[in-house]
N, C-alpha and C positions, 0 to 999 in steps of 0.2 A: 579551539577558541583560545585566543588570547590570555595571559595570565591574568591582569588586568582586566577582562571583559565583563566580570560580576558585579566587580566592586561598581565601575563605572556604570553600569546599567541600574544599580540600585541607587547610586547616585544622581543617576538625571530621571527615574523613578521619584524620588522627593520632591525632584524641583518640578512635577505637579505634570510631567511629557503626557499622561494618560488623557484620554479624549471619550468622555464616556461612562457608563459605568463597566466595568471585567465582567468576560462572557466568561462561565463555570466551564472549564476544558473535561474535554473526556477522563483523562486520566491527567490528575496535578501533575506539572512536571516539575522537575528538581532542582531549575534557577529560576529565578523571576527577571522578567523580561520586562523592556518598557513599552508596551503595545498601544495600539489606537483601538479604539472598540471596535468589537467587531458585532456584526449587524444578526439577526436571525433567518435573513434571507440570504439565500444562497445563488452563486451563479450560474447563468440559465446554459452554461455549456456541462457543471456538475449536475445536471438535476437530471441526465439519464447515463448509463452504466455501459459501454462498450463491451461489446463480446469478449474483446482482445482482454479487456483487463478482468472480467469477472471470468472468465477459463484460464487465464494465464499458470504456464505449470513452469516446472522446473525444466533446463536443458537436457534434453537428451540426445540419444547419442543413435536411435534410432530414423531410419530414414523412411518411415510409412509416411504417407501422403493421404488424405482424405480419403478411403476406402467407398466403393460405392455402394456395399449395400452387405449384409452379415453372409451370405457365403462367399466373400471372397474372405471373409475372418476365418469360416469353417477351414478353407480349402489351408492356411497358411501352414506350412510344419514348423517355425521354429514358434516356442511357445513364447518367450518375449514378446515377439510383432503381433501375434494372437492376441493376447492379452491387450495389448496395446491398439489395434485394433477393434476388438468387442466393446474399448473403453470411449472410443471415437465415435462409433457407431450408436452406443448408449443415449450417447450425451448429446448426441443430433436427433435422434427418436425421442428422446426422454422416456427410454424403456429399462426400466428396473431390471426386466428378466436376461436382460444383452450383459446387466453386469454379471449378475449370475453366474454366465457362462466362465466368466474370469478366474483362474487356477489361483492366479499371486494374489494373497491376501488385501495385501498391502495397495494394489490396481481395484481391486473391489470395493474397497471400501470409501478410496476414493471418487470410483464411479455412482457408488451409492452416494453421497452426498452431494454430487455435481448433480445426478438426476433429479434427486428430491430435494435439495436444497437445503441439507439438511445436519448442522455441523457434527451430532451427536455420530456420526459416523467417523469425521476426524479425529473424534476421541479414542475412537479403537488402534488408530495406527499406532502400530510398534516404533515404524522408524521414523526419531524423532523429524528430518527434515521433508521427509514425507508429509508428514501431519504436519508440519509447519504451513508447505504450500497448500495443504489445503485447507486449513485456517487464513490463508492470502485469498483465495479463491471466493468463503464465505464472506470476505469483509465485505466484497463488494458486488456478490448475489443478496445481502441483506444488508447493502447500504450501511454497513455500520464499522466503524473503527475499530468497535473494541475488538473485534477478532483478529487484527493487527496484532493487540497487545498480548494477546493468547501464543504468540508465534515465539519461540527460542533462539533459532535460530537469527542472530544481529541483523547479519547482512540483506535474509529476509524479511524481516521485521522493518529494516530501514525502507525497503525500497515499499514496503505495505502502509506505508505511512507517508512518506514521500508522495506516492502514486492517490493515495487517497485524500489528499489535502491539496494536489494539484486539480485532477479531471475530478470529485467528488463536492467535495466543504471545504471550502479555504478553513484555518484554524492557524493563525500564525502558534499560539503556543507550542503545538504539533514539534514545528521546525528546529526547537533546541531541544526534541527527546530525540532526533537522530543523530546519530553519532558518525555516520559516512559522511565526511565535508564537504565532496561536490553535491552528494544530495542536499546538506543541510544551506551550502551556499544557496542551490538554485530554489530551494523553500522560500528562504529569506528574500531574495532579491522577487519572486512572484508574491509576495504578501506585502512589498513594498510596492511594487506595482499595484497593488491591488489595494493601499493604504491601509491596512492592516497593520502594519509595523511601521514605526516611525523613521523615515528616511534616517534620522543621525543615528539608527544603529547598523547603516552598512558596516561601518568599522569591524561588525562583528565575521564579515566576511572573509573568509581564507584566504580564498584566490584573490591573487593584486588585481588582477584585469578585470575580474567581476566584479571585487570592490571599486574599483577605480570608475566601472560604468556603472553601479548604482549611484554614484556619487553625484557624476557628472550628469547621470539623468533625471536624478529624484531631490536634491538637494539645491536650494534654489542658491 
């Protein structure tokens, strides 16, 4: 953001830009921004959860493919793809006992709370980025943000808040607690689309091209 970007927002903040009364954000965030109110109804493309985004895991490096059914998880020898396998097959059964079978702590415990939905199991995880994605996972098996903010890891945390204010609750405040600029651009520019944020703060957008088409699209 701009050195300039604060001051100026709290500036056309006075000269009265609000529309509305201020919706209570999940967690305050740490500039004040000049927003259009935002409404309590939400948009009818957020009001249901894609598979993709409420399973979504970290990259790996493994090549399993949808297994078709637990023994072909018995039959595997190396225990990585086993694991990683039983954790597949869990989570399509919704069978607690599939995680069980899981040797790595760390894939079990994940598995436990992907079945049950149940975040008190990401509290067990040792590794912090482990538990991170599966505090990404629960934000959006229970609709809620704040286990966004449960997450340490940045770059996960950005994209769990990104992801949840796009396909979930618009929230323009959301978009200045990410700190990745392409995400926080394409926040900005979809909550301006969506009248949420006041067309005169594309400026606060990074990219010249993307500011330059907020400008051109939303500014009469």
């Amino acid at each position: 953001m701009r050195p300039i970007a604060i001051a100026f927002v709290l500036a056309v903040l006075c000269a009265g830009c609000i529309v509305g009364p201020k919706p209570e954000p999940a967690v305050k965030p740490s500039v004040t921004t000049t927003l259009q109110a935002a409404t309590t109804t939400t948009a009818a493309a957020a009001s249901t959860t894609s598979t993709t985004l409420e399973d979504a895991e970290e990259p790996t490096t493994t090549t399993l493919k949808q297994p078709a059914n637990l023994s072909e998880c018995v039959a595997m020898s190396d225990g990585l793809l086993r694991d990683d396998c039983f954790y597949q097959v869990a989570g399509r059964a919704k069978d607690m006992s599939v995680c069980r079978s899981i040797v790595d702590a760390t894939v079990r415990l994940k598995c436990q709370a992907r079945v049950e939905n149940n975040p008190e199991h990401c509290n067990g995880i040792d590794v912090l980025v482990d538990r991170d994605w599966c505090y990404r996972m629960m934000a959006f098996r229970w609709n809620s943000i704040d286990y966004c903010f449960e997450i340490h890891t940045q770059s996960i945390r950005d994209k769990c808040l990104a992801d949840y204010v796009k396909d979930k609750k618009a929230d323009p405040y959301i978009c200045f607690q990410i700190t990745d600029s392409p995400l926080r651009d394409d926040c900005i520019i979809q909550h301006v689309g969506l009248k949420r944020i006041n067309p005169k703060l594309c400026y606060l957008i990074n990219d010249p091209a993307l500011e330059l088409k907020c400008n051109q699209t939303y500014l009469d």
